[in-house]
C-alpha positions as CSV (number, residue, x, y, z in Angstrom):
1,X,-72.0,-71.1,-114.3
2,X,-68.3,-71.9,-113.2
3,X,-66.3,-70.2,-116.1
4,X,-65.1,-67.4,-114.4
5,X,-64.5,-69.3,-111.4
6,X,-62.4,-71.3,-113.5
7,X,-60.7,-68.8,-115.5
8,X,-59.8,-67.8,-112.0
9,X,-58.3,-70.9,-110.0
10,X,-58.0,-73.7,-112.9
11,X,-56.4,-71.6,-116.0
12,X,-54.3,-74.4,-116.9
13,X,-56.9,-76.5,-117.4
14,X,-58.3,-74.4,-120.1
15,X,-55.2,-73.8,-121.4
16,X,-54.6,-77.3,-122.1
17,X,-58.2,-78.2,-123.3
18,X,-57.4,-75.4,-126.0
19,X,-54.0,-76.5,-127.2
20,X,-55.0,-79.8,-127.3
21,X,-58.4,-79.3,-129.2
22,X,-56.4,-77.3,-131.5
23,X,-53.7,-79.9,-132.3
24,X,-56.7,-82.2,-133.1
25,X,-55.8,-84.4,-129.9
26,X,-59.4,-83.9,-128.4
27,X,-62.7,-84.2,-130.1
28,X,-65.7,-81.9,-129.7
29,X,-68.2,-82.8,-127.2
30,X,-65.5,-83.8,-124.7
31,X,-65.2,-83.3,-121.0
32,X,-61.6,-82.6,-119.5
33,X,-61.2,-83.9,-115.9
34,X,-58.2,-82.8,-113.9
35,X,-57.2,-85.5,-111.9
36,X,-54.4,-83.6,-109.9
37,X,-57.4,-81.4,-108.9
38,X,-60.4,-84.1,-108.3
39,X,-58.0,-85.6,-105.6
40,X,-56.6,-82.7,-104.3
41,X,-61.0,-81.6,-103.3
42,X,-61.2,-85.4,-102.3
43,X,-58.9,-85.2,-99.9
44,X,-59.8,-81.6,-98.0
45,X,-63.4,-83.0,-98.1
46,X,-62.2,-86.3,-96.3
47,X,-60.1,-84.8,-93.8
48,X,-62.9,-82.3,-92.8
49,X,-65.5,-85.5,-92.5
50,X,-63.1,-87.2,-90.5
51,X,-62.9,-84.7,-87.7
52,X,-66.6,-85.0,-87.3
53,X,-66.0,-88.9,-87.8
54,X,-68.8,-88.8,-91.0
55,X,-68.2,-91.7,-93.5
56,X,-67.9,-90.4,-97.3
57,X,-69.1,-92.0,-100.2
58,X,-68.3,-91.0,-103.6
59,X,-70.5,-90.2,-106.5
60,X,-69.4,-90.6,-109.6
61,X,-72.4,-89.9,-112.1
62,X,-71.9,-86.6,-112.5
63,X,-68.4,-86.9,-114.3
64,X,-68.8,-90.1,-115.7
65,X,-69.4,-92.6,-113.8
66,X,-65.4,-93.1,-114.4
67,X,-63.5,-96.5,-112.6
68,X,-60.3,-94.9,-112.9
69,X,-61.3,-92.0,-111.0
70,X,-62.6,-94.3,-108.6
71,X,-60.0,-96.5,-107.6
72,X,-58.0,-93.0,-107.2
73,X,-60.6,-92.4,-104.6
74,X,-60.4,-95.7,-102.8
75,X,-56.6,-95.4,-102.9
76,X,-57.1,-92.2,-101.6
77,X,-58.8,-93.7,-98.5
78,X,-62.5,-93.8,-99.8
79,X,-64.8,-96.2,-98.1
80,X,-66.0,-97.1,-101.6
81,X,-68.8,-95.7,-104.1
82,X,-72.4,-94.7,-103.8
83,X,-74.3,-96.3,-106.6
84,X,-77.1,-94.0,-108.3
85,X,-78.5,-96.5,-110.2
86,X,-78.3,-100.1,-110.7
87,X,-76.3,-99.1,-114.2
88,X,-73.8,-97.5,-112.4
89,X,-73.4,-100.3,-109.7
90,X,-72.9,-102.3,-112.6
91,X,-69.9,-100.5,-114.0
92,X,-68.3,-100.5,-110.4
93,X,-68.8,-104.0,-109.8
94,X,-67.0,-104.9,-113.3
95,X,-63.9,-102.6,-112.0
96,X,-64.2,-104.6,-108.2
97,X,-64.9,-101.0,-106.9
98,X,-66.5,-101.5,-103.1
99,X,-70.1,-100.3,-103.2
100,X,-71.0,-98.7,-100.5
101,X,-74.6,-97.9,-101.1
102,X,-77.1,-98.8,-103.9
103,X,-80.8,-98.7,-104.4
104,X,-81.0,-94.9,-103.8
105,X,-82.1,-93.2,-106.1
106,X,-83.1,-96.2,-108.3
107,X,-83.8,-99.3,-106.2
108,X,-82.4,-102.5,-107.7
109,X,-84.1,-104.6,-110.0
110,X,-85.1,-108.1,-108.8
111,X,-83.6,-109.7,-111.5
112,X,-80.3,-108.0,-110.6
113,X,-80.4,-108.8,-106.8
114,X,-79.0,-111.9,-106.1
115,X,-75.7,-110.6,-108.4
116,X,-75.3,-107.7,-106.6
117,X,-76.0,-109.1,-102.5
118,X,-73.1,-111.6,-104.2
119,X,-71.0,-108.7,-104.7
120,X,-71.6,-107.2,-101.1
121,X,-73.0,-103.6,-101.0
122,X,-73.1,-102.6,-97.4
123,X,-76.1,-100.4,-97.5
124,X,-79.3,-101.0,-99.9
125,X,-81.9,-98.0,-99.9
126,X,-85.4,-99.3,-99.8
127,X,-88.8,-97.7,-99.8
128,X,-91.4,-100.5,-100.6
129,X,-91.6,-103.7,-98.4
130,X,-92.0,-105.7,-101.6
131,X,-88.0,-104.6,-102.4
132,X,-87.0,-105.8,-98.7
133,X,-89.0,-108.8,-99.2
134,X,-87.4,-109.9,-102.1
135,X,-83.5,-109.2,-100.8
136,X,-85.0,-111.0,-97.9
137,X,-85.9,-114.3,-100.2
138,X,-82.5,-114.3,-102.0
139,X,-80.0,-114.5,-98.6
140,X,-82.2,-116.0,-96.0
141,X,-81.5,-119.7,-96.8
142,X,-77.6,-118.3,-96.5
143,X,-77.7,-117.1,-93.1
144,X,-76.3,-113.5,-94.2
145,X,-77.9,-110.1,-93.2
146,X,-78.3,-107.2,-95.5
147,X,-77.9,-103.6,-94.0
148,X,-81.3,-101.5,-95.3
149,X,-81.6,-97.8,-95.3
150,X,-85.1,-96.9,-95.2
151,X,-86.4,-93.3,-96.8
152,X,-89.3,-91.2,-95.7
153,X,-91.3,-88.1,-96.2
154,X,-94.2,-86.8,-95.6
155,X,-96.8,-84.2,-98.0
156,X,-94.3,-81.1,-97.2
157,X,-90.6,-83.1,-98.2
158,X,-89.5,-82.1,-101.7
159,X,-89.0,-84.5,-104.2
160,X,-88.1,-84.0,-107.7
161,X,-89.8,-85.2,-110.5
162,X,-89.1,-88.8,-111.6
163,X,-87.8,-89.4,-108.2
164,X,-91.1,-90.1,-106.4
165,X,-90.3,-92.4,-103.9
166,X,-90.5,-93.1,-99.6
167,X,-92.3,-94.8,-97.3
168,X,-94.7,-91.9,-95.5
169,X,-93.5,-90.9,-92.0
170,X,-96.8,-91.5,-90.2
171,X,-96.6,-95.3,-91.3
172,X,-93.4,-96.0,-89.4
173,X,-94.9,-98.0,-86.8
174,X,-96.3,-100.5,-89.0
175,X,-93.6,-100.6,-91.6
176,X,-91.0,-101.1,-88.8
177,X,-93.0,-103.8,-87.7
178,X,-93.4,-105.4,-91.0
179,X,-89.5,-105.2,-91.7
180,X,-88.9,-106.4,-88.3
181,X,-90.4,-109.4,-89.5
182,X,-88.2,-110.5,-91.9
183,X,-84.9,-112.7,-90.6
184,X,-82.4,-111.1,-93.1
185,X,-82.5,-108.0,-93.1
186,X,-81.5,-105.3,-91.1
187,X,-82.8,-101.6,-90.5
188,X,-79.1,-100.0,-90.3
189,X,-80.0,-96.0,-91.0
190,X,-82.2,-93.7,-92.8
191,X,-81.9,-91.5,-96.0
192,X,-83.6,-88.5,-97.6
193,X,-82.6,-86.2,-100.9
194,X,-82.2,-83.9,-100.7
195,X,-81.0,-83.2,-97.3
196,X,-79.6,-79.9,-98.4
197,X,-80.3,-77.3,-101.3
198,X,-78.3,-74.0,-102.7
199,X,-80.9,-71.8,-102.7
200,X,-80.3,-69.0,-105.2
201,X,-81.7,-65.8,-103.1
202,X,-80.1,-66.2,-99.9
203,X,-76.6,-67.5,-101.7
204,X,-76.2,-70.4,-98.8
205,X,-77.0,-74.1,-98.5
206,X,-80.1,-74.5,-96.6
207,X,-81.3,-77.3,-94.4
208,X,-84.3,-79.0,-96.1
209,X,-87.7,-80.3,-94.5
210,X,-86.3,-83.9,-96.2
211,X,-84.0,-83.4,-93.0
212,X,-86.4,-83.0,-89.9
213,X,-88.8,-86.0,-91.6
214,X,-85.5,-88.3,-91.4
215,X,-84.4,-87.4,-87.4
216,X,-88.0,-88.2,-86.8
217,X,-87.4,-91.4,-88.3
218,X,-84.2,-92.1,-86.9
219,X,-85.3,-91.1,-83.3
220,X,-87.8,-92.9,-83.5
221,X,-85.8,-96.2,-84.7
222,X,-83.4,-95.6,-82.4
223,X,-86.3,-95.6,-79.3
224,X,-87.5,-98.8,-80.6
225,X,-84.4,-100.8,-81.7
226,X,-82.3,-99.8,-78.4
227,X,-79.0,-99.1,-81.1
228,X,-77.8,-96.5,-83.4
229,X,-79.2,-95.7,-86.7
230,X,-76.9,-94.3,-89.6
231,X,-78.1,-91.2,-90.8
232,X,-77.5,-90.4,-94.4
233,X,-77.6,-86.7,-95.7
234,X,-76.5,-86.6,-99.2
235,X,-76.8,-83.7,-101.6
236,X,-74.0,-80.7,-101.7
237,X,-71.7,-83.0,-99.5
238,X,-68.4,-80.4,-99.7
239,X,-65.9,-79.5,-97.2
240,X,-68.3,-76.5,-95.7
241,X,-70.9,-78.9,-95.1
242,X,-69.5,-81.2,-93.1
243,X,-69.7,-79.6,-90.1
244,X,-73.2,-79.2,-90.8
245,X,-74.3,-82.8,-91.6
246,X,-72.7,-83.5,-88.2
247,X,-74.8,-80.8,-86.3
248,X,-77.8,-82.5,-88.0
249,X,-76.3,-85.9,-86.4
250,X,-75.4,-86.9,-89.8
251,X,-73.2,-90.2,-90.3
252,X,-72.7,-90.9,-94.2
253,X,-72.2,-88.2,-97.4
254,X,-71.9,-88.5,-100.9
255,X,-69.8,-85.7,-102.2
256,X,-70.6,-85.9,-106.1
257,X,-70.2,-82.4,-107.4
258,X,-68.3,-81.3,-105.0
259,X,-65.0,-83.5,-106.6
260,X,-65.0,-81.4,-109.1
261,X,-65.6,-78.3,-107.6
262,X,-68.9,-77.9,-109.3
263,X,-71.3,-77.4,-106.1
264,X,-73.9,-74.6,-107.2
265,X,-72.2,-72.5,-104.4
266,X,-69.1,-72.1,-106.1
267,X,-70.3,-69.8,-108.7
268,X,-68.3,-67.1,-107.5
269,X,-65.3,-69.4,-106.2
270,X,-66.3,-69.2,-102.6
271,X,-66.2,-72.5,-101.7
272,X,-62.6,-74.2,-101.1
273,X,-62.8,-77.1,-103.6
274,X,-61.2,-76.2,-107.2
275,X,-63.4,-76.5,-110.5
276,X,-62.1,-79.6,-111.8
277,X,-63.4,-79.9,-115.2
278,X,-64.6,-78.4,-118.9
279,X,-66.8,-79.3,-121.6
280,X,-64.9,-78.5,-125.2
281,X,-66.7,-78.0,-127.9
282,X,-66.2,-75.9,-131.6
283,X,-68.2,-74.1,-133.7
284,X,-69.7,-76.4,-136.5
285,X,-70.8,-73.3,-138.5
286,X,-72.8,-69.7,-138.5
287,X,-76.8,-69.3,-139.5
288,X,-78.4,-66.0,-139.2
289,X,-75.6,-63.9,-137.2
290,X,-75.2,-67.1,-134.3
291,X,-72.4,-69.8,-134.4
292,X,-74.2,-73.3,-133.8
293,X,-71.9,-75.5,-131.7
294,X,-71.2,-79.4,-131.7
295,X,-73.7,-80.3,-128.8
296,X,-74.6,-83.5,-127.0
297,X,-73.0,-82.7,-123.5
298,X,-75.4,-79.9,-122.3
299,X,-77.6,-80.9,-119.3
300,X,-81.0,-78.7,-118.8
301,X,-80.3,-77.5,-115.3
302,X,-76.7,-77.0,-115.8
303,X,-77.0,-73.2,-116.4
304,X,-74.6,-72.8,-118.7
305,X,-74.5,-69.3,-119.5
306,X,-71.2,-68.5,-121.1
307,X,-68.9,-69.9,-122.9
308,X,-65.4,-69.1,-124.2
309,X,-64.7,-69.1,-127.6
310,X,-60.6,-69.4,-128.2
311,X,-59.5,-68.4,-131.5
312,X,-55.2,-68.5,-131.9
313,X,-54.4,-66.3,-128.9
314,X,-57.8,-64.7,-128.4
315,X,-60.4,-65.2,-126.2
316,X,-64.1,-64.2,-126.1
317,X,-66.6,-64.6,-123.9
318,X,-70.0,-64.9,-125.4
319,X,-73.2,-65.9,-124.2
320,X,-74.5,-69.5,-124.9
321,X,-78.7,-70.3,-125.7
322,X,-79.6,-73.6,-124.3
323,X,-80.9,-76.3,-126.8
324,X,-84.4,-76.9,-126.5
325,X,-85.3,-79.9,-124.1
326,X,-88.1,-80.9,-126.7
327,X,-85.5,-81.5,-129.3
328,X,-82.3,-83.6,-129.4
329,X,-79.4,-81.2,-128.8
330,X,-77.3,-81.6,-132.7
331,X,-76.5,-78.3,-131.9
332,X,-76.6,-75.3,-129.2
333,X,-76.3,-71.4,-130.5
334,X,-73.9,-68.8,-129.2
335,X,-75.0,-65.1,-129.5
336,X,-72.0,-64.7,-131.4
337,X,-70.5,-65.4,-135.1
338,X,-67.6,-66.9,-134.8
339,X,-65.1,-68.6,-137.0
340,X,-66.0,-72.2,-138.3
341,X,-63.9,-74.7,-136.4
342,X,-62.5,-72.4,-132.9
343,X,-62.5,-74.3,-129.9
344,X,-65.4,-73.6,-127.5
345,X,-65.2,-74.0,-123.7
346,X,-67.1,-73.8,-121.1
347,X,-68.4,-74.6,-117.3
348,X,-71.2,-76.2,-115.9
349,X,-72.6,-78.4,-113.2
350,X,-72.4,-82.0,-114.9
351,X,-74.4,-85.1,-115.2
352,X,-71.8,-86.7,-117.4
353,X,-73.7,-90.2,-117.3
354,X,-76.7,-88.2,-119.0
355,X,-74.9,-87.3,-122.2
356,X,-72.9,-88.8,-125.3
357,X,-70.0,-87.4,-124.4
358,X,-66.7,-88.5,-124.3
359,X,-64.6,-87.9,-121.2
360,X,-60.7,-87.4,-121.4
361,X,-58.8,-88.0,-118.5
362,X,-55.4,-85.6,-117.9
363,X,-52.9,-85.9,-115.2
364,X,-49.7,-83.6,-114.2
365,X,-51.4,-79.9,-114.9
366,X,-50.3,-79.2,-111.3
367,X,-46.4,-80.5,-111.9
368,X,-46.8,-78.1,-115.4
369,X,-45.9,-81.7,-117.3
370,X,-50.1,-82.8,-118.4
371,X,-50.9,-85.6,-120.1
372,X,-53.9,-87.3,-121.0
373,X,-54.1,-90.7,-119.8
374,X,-57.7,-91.9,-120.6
375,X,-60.5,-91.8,-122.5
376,X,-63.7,-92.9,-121.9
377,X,-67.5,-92.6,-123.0
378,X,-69.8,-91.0,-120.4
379,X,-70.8,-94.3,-118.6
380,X,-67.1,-95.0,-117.4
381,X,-66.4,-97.7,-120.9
382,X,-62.9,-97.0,-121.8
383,X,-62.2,-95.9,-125.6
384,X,-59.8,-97.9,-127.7
């Protein structure tokens, strides 16, 4: 999906992913993150959403849910992290990573709770009042007050599957009244996801439904609680958007993809941030005129459609066949037969944390002087 793009702006990233793979310093299955380049789109996202004063949280599930990348972020002047899942809250917690956000998408078991209100995570998504109830239970013997985002939608919002989730819009009344109720916590903003959506016929980011449902619910918060209520518009959050989410009277983002330059707009390298990263892989062997490649890093909607196959100082670019999603990937086919053993690279959008893949960390391709200084399995563990 990003190859060319990449090939384009980020040729020394390849370059190094091939030397290295070829001097047996990097294993197949690997994802190469640029640092240099991750930072360098962190920052011209952050200094665009801080001339329309819009707080940024970063998402890391998509290339790893990495700590080192993180506290590069933070350092960077990052509020902190927006936790998909309780998993990945986990693995910022153990790296004392502020958590901005948690609960959203995956609200936070109850056994986990009174760990992570410990911590401090200054927003929790909710959408049941049994989830509010039982944050309220833990803290309100300790006089503290947890911030609450609340999500709704109504029979026209767009939800993907396994993410079925919200309170419904026409029941705000009586939920507001029902959280009002309880002493410790408060109803600091409202979410939605999507907020935003590259649609692939117009080629442009388009404002979602998810989005009017949420101003309903924020106007109406705002009526009734006399104060401002954050409003929280993740999904595509890059350096064209920002104006944008501020339009919409948006207050947070969660750039994920967008780090990496890997924001389905990007295709054609039209968007400002820099593809950041690779997936190396080789050819394990030929059967019936395909090479069959190493796999376990693919992810289904990734769209990988091409990949680069770099054998001593050529280069082809072949087309790639998905693995099945009813099978476990061993392998993915090029419609190509190669030679046993070249490297094999491509570009993708990424959900890291969804794969076995390990992640390799290099620094200095901008200063011509790389060097890898990590590696790390794809939930952020470091490797001996």
């Amino acid at each position: 999906m990003f190859l060319e793009t990449l090939t384009k702006r980020n040729r020394e990233l390849i370059a190094f992913a091939d030397s290295s793979h070829k001097k047996g310093e990097i294993q197949p299955d690997s994802y190469i993150l640029d640092i240099d380049t991750i930072l360098y789109n962190a920052a011209i996202i952050k200094k665009e959403a801080d001339q329309y004063g819009i707080e940024l949280f970063f998402m890391l599930k998509q290339i790893g849910r990495n700590p080192y990348i993180a506290k590069r972020l933070v350092e960077l002047g990052y509020k902190g992290a927006v936790a998909v899942d309780f998993r990945e809250a986990q693995i910022m917690m153990e790296h004392g990573i502020p958590i901005c956000h948690a609960g959203h998408l995956v609200q936070i078991p109850r056994m986990l709770l009174k760990e992570f209100l410990e911590y401090g995570i200054e927003y929790i998504t909710v959408y049941s009042l049994e989830k509010a109830q039982e944050i309220n239970e833990i803290l309100k013997e300790s006089g503290k007050k947890q911030k609450i985002l609340l999500k709704f939608v109504d029979e026209a919002c767009m939800i993907y599957p396994s993410q079925e989730s919200g309170f419904q819009i026409g029941e705000i009344e009586t939920i507001t009244k029902e959280l009002s109720g309880l002493s410790s916590v408060e109803i600091a903003g409202v979410t939605a996801f999507p907020a935003f959506l590259y649609q692939e016929e117009s080629q442009s980011i388009e404002i979602l439904h998810n989005c009017e449902v949420l101003e309903t619910a924020a106007r109406y918060l705002e009526e009734h609680f006399k104060r401002k209520i954050e409003r929280n518009l993740p999904s595509c959050s890059q350096k064209s958007l920002m104006k944008t989410i501020h339009e919409r009277k948006g207050t947070q983002a969660e750039p994920g993809n967008a780090l990496a330059g890997t924001t389905p707009n990007n295709f054609d390298g039209s968007a400002e941030e820099i593809p950041a990263i690779l997936y190396l892989t080789e050819i394990s062997h030929n059967y019936e005129g395909k090479s069959y490649c190493y796999g376990g890093g693919l992810y289904s909607r990734g769209k990988a459609k091409k990949a680069l196959v770099c054998k001593e100082d050529i280069q082809e670019l072949v087309d790639v066949n998905m693995p099945c999603s009813e099978n476990i990937d061993y392998y993915f086919s090029l419609e190509y037969e190669g030679r046993v053993s070249s490297t094999v690279i491509m570009c993708f959008r990424t959900q890291i944390f969804d794969t076995r893949s390990q992640v390799i960390l290099v620094e200095g391709l901008r200063e011509h002087a790389p060097k890898i200084i990590g590696r790390y399995d794809s939930q952020g563990k470091l490797l001996g």
